[in-house]
N, C-alpha and C positions, 0 to 999 in steps of 0.2 A: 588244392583249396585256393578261392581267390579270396585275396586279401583285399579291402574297398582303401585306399587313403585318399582322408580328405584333401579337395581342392580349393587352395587357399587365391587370392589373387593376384594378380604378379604386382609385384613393388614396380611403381611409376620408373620409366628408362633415365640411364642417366645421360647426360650427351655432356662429355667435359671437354666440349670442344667450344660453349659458349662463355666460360668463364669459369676460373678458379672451382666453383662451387657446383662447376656442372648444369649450371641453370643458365637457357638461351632466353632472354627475356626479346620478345616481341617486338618488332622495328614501327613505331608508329605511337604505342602505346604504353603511355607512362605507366610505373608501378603503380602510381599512386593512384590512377583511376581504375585499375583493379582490383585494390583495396577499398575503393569506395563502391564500387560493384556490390566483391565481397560482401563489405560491414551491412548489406541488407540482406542477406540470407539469415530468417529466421529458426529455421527448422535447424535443427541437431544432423537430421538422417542426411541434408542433402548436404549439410557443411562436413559430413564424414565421406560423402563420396567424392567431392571436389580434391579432400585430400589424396583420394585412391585414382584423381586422373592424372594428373600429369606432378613431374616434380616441381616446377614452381609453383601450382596450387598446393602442393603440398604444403611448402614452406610458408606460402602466406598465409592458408588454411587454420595449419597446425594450432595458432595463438586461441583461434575463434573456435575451435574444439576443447580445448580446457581451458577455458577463460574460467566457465564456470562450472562446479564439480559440486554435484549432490549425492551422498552417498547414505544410504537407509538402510539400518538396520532390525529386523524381523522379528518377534518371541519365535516362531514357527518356521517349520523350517517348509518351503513353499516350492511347486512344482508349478512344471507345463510343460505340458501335452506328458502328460503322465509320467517328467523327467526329474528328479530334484537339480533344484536349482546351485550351481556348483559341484557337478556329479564330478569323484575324479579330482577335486580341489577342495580350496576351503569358500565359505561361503562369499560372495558376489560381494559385500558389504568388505570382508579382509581381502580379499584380492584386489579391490581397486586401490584400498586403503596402501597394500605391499607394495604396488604399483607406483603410487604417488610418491612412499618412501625409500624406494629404490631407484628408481625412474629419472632421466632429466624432463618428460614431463612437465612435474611439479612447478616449474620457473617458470613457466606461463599461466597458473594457476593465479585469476584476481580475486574468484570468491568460491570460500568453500564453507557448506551446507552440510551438517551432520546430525540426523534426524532418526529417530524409529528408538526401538524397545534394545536394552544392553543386557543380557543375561548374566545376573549376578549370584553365586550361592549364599548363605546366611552366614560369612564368617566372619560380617561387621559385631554378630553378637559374641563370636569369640575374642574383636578387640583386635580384628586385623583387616586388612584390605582385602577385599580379593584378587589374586591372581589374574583371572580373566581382566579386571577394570585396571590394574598397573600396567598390564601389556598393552591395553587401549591406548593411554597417556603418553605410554613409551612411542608408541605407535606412527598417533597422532603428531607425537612433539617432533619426532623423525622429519615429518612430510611438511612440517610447518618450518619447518630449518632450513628446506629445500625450495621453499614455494618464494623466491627473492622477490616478486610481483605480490605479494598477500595484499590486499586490500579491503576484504570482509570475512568475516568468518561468523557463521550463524551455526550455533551450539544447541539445537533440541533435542538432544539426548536423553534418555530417563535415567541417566546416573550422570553426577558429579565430573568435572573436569579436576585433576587432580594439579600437584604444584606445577609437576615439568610443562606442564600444557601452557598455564598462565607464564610460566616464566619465557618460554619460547614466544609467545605472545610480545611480549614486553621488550624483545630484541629486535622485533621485526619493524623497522623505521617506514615500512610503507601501509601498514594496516592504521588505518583510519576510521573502519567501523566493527563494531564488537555486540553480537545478542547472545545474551545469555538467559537459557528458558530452564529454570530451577526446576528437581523432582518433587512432588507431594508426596513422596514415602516421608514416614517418619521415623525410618529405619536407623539408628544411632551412628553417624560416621564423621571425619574428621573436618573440619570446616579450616579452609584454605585463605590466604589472603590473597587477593585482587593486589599484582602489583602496582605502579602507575606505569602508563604507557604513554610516552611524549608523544607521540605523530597521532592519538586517539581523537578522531571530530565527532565522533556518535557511539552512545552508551546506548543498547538496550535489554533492562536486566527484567524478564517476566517471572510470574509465580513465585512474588514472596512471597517468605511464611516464615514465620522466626520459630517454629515448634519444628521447623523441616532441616534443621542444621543449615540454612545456607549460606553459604560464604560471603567473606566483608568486602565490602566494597567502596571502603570507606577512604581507604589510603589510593585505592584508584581514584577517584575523586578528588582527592586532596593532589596528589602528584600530577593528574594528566592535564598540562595548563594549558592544553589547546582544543580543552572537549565544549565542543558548541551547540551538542545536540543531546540529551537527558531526557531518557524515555524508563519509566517504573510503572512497572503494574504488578499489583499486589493479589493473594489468593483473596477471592469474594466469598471467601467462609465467614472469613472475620468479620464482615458485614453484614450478612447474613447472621449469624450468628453473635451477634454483640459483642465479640469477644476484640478488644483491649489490649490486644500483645504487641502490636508494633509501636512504634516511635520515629520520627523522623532526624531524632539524635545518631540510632544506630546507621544511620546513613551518610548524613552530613555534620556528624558533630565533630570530625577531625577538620575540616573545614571553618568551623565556627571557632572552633580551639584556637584554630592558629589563624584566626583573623584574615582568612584568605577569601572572598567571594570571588564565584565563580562568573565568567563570562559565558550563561548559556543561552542562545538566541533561541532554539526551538526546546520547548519544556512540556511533558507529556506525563501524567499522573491518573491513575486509576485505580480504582476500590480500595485506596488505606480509608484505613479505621483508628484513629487513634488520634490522638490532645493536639492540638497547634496552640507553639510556642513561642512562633514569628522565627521559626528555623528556616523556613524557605526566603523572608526577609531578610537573612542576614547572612546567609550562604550562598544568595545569588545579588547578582548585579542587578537591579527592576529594570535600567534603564536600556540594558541589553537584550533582552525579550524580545522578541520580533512576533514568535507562533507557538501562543498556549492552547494546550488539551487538556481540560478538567472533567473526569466522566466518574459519576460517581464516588466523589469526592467530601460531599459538604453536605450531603442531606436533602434536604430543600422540602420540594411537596409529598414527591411520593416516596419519603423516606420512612422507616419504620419508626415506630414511637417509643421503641429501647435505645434508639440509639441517637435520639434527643440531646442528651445530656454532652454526648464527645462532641455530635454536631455545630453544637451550640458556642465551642470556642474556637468554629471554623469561618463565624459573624462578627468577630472584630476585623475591622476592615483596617487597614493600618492609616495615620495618620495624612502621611501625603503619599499619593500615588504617582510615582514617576514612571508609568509605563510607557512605553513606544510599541505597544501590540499593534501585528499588521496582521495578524491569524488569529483567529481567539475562537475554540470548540468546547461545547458545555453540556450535559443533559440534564441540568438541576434546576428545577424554579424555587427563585429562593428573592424577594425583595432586596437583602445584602449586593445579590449578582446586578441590579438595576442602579444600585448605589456605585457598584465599581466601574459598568457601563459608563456613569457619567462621569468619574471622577479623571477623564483623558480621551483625549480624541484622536481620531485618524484612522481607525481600524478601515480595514480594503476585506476581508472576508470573515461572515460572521456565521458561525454556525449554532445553533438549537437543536441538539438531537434530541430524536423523538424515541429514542430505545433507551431504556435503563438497566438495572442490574433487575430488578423485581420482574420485569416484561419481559424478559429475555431467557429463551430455556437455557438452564445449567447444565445442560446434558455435555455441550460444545465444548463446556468449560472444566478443566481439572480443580477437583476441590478436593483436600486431605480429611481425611477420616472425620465425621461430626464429633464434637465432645460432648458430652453426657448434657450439657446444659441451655440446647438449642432453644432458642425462642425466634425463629424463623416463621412463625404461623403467620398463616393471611390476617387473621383478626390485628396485627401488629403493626400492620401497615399504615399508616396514615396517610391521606390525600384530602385538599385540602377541598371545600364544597364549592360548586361550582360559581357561586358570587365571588367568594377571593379571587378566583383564577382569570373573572373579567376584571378584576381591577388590576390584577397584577398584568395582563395582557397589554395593558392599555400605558402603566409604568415601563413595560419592556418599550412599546412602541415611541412614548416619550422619551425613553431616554438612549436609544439609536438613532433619531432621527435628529434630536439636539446638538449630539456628538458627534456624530462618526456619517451623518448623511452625505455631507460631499466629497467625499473619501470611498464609501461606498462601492462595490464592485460582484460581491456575493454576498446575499443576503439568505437565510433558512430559519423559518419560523418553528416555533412546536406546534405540533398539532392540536394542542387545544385552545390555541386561541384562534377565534374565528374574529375576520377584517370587515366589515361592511365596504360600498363603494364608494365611501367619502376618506375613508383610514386609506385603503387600497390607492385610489387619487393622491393622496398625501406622499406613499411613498414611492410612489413614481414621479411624482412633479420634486423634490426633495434629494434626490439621489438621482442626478445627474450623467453621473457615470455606470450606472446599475446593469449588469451583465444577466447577471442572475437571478431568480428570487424562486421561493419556495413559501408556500403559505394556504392557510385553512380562510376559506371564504364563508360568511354568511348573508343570509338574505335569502332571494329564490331564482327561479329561471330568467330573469332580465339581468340578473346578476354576471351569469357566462355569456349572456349574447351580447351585453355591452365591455364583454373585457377586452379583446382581441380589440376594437379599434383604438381604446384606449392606451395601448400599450405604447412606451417608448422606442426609437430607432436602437436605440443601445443593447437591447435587452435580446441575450442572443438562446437564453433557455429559459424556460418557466415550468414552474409543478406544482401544481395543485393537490395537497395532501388533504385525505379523507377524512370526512367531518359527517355528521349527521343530516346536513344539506346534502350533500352526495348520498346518500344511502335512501334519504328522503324522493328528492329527483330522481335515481338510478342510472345515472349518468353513465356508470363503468359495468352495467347491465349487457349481455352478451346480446339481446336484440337492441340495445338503445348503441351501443359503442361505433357501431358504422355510422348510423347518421350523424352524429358526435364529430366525427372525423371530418365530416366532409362539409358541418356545418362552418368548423373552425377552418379548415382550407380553405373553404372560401371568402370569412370575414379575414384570412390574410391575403390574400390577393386580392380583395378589395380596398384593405386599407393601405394595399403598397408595401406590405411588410416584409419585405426582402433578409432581416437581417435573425428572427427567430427564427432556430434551426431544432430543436428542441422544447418536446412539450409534453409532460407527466399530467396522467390524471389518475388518483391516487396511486397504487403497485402498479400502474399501464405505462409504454414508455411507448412516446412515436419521434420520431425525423421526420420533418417538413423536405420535402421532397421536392421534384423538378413541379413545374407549372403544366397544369393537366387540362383537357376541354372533357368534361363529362356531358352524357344526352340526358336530354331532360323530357319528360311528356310535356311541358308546359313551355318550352324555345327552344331554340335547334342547338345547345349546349350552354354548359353551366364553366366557368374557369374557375380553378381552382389547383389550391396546393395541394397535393397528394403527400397524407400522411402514413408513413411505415409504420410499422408494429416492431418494435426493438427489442431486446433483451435488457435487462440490469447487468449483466457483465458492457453491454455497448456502451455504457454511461457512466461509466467507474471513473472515469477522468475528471469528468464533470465536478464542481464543488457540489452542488444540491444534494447530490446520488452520493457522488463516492466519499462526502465526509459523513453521512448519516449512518454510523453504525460507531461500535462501539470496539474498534482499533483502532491500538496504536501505531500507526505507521513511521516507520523509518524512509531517511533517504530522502534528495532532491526531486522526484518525480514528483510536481506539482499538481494537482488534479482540480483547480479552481483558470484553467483555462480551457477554451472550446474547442475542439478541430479545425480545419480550414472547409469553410462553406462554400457549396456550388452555387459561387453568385456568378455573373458574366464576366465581371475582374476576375474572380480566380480560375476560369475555365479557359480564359485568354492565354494565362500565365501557363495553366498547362497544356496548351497546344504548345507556347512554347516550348516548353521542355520536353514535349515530345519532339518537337525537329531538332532541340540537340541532341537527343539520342539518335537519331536518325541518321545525325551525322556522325556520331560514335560510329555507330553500327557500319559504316559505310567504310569507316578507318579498321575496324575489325576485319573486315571481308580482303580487306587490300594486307594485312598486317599475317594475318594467322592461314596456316591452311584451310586447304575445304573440308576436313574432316574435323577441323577446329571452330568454324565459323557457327555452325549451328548451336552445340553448346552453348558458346558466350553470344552469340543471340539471345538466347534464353538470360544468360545472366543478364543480359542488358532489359531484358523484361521484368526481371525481379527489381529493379530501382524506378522502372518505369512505375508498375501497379501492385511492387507487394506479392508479388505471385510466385511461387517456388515451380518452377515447370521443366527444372534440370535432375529430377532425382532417375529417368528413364534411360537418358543419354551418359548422364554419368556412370551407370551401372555397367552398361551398355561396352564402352570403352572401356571401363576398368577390368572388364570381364575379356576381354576381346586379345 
C-alpha cells in the first residue's frame, strides 16, 4: 500500500558562515533599503512567500506578517471544496488564537481584530458564565501578555470581554488604541469595569444600550490622562424609538465628580438620545477640540416629532464658545447649528452630511429587540417645508463664509440647499484656499456651462450632488453622461485648469485625466481633458466622498487630502525616481546572484508602481 506524505517546503538554507545568526547580508546593499523595498508590499500572500525565500527575508519579512492579525469567528461551522474547515483540529478561529498564546509570534503582533459570532449556551440564566466565553478571555488574555508590540486591539465579538481581558489590556504600556463593539442580546450577564489604561490615545466604544448590560467605562475615562481621541456610538433604537434610557452622566460623571476635564482633540458622538446637561461642557476641555463628529445627535429638521421634547435641551447653546475646531462633521439642520458656526472661527474642513438615521436602511445596523411601545412610524417624522429650508440655507451660507472662509479648505454642503451663480461666485471668490467643495446647484443649463471657467486655481476636486435641476436637465442620464464629460474636458483645457483632478456629478465619480486630441466632423480635433469613470471606493480619501456617510472613523488616516496629480512637475519628479531606481537596480545586479537578481528586481518594481509581480518567482524558489 503507498502511503501519499505531504510535501511541505524546505525551511530557507542557513549559511552561518555570514554572521552569528546565519544571515550573509548583501555587499552593496544597506538593510535599510530593503526594508524600505519590503514596507511596500501590500498583499499578505506575497509577504508570506518572501518569508519562505531566503533567510534574511525571512527575518525581515516575519514583523510584516503579523503586524496585523484578524481572527473571525463563525455560528457555522464552514467548509471548502467539500472539507470542513479545521478537519483533524479545532476550528481556524482557536488554532490561530493557540498559536498567538503559545507562539513567539505574538511579540510582533501591533494590531489585533477579533470579529464574527461566539457560541454561547443559556447558562447566564442559571447565574453563571459560560465555560466556553471564560476560556475565550483566558485565551485571549494569554496572547495579549505575549503580544509586547500591542498597539490596537478591535474587539467585535458578539459576546462580552470579560475582567482578565480588560485587565491584561491595562498592563500593556504600548496599546494606544482600544474599539469596543457592544452585543445587543439582552441576555442578563455580569457587567465589568473598564480599567484605566495610561498609554490609551483613542477610545472607541460602539453599540450602547443600557438595557444590554454593557460595561462601565467610566473610570476608563477618568484614569486614562493621555486619551485624545473619544469615539461613542450609541444603539439607534432609542431614537427611533423615543425611548429615554441613556445619560451622559453614566459616562462621564466620574469625571465631572472629580472635577477632572478631559483633553480630547478628536470627539465623535452618534444616535444618543437623552437630556443634555452641559456634561460634555464640563468633562471636556472646548479649547482642546480640534475634530468634531455630531451625527444624529440634536434633532434638527428631519427629526421625529416624539422626540422634540429631549431635542429641545440639546438648543442651549452655551454662553461662550471657546472652540478651536479644525474638523467639524454634522447631519442636522438645525438654526442652533448656524449660531455655533458663528460663535468661532478658523475651521479648514467642514462637512454637512447628506445621510441620516431616518434615510438610512437599518438592516446594516444592529438594533436590540423593539419594546412594546414604538412610535417609529413615517407619519412621526417631521421635516421642515421647503421655505424654512431656503432660509435656513442661506443662514448656513452666512454664517461659513463670515467665519471660517479664509481658513477654508474642504467645504460639503446638504443636499438640499440649492446655490444660484451669484452664492456659488461668493464662495469661491471668499475662500481663498478652498480645495474642495461639494454642493447642490440651481438655475438651468447656463448654470454647468459657465462653472468650469469660473472655478479657482486651488480647487483640486468638486461634486455636484443631486437636486431636481439634475433630474430636470438629466445630466447623469446614460445617453446624456458622454457628452457631459467631454463638454467639461474641454471647458478645463480651455480655461487652463491644470489643477482639478476630481469631479462628482451626483453618485458618478470621474478623474480628469491626461490632455487628449478628439476628431471632430466640424475641425481636424477637439483638445481636451479626458475624463475616467471611477469608483466611490477610488475617492474614499477625499473629504467630499469619504466624510459623507455616517461613520465613525478612528485613527490618523486623514482623508481631506488629494493624491499627487499628473501635472508635468510631478511627472518630472517621477522620471526622477525612476533613474534612482535604476540605479538601485544596477547595485542589485552587481550585489546578489543571478538567480537572486530577478526577484529583487521585481521588488524594486513594487516601490516603483505599487505592483506586486514577486508572488511567481517566490513560489518558484521556495519550492525549488
Amino acid at each position: 500500500m503507498n502511503i501519499l506524505y505531504p510535501v511541505y517546503p524546505p525551511e530557507p538554507s542557513r549559511n552561518v558562515a555570514g554572521s552569528a545568526l546565519g544571515l550573509q547580508v548583501p555587499a552593496g546593499l544597506p538593510l535599510n533599503v530593503l526594508n524600505l523595498i519590503i514596507s511596500h508590499v501590500q498583499d499578505l500572500a506575497d509577504v508570506l512567500n518572501l518569508t519562505r525565500t531566503s533567510r534574511l527575508l525571512y527575518y525581515l519579512t516575519l514583523p510584516r506578517l503579523y503586524e496585523t492579525v484578524t481572527l473571525r469567528s463563525y455560528a457555522d461551522v464552514r467548509r471548502k471544496d467539500g472539507r470542513v474547515e479545521g478537519l483533524g483540529g479545532g476550528s481556524p478561529f482557536c488554532m490561530a488564537l493557540s498559536a498567538l498564546a503559545t507562539s513567539e509570534c505574538a511579540s510582533v503582533v501591533k494590531t489585533l481584530r477579533l470579529e464574527g459570532t461566539w457560541q454561547e449556551t443559556d447558562e447566564y440564566m442559571l447565574g453563571r458564565i459560560p465555560d466556553a466565553t471564560v476560556l475565550l478571555s483566558i485565551a485571549i488574555r494569554a496572547a495579549i501578555d505575549k503580544m509586547n508590540n500591542l498597539k490596537s486591539l478591535v474587539w467585535e465579538l458578539d459576546t462580552k470581554p470579560l475582567r482578565p481581558v480588560y485587565q491584561g489590556l491595562s498592563l500593556r504600556s504600548t496599546l494606544t488604541s482600544f474599539t469596543l463593539c457592544f452585543s445587543d442580546s439582552r441576555t442578563p450577564r455580569p457587567i465589568a469595569i473598564l480599567p484605566p489604561m495610561p498609554s490609551l490615545l483613542a477610545l472607541k466604544v460602539m453599540n450602547l444600550d443600557p438595557l444590554c448590560y454593557n460595561d462601565d467605562i467610566a473610570h476608563c475615562l477618568l484614569g486614562s490622562k493621555r486619551l485624545r481621541e473619544l469615539r461613542l456610538h450609541f444603539n439607534p433604537r432609542m431614537r427611533l424609538e423615543a425611548e429615554c434610557s441613556a445619560n451622559l452622566n453614566t459616562y462621564l460623571g466620574k469625571c465631572i465628580e472629580a472635577g477632572y476635564k478631559m483633553s480630547i482633540r478628536n470627539l465623535g458622538l452618534q444616535n444618543f438620545y437623552g437630556p443634555n446637561r452641559g456634561q460634555l461642557y464640563y468633562a471636556m476641555k472646548q479649547e482642546a477640540m480640534v475634530d468634531t463628529h455630531f451625527l444624529d445627535m440634536f434633532g434638527g429638521a428631519h427629526g421625529s416629532r416624539t422626540n422634540v421634547f429631549i431635542d429641545e435641551t440639546w438648543r442651549r447653546i452655551p454662553p461662550e464658545l471657546n472652540f478651536e475646531w479644525k474638523i467639524h462633521r454634522s447631519n442636522e439642520l438645525a438654526m442652533q447649528h448656524t449660531r455655533i458656526l458663528r460663535g468661532f472661527a478658523g475651521l479648514e474642513e467642514l462637512y454637512l452630511v447628506n445621510k441620516n438615521l431616518f434615510s438610512e436602511t437599518l438592516a446594516s445596523t444592529p438594533i436590540s429587540p423593539q419594546s412594546s411601545n414604538s412610535h417609529s412610524s413615517d407619519t412621526t417624522r417631521g421635516v421642515m417645508p421647503g421655505a424654512d429650508l431656503v432660509n435656513l440655507g442661506k443662514e448656513y451660507l452666512d454664517a461659513i463664509l463670515s467665519r471660517h472662509a479664509p481658513t477654508l479648505r474642504n467645504l460639503l454642503f446638504f443636499d438640499k440647499f440649492d446655490f444660484d451663480s451669484a452664492e456659488l461666485s461668493s464662495i469661491l471668490q471668499r475662500c481663498p484656499k478652498l480645495e474642495q467643495l461639494g454642493l447642490a446647484l440651481s438655475g438651468n443649463e447656463d448654470t454647468f456651462r459657465n462653472l468650469i471657467p469660473s472655478l479657482p486655481k486651488s480647487l483640486k476636486a468638486l461634486r455636484l450632488l443631486e437636486n431636481d435641476l439634475f433630474r430636470q436637465i438629466g445630466i447623469t442620464d446614460d445617453e446624456n453622461i458622454d457628452e457631459v464629460c467631454k463638454e467639461f474636458g474641454r471647458q478645463l483645457f480651455c480655461a487652463g485648469n491644470t489643477t482639478l483632478r476630481w469631479i462628482g456629478l451626483a453618485d458618478k465619480v470621474f478623474k480628469v485625466g491626461r490632455p487628449t486630441r478628439v476628431d471632430s466632423p466640424a475641425s481636424s480635433g477637439v483638445d481636451m481633458y479626458e475624463l475616467q469613470p471611477m469608483t466611490w471606493d477610488d475617492v474614499q480619501h477625499i473629504g467630499i466622498w469619504g466624510m459623507d456617510n455616517l461613520r465613525l472613523n478612528m485613527g490618523k488616516a486623514r482623508v481631506g487630502v488629494c493624491p499627487p496629480f499628473d501635472t508635468p512637475s510631478f511627472c518630472a519628479i517621477l522620471e526622477r525616481v525612476e533613474a534612482i531606481y535604476t540605479g538601485i537596480l544596477a547595485m542589485i545586479d552587481k550585489a546578489f546572484r543571478p538567480s537572486f537578481s530577478p526577484l529583487l528586481e521585481k521588488l524594486v518594481c513594487v516601490v516603483a508602481n505599487d505592483r506586486i509581480l514577486i508572488r511567481r518567482e517566490t513560489r518558484r524558489r521556495s519550492m525549488s
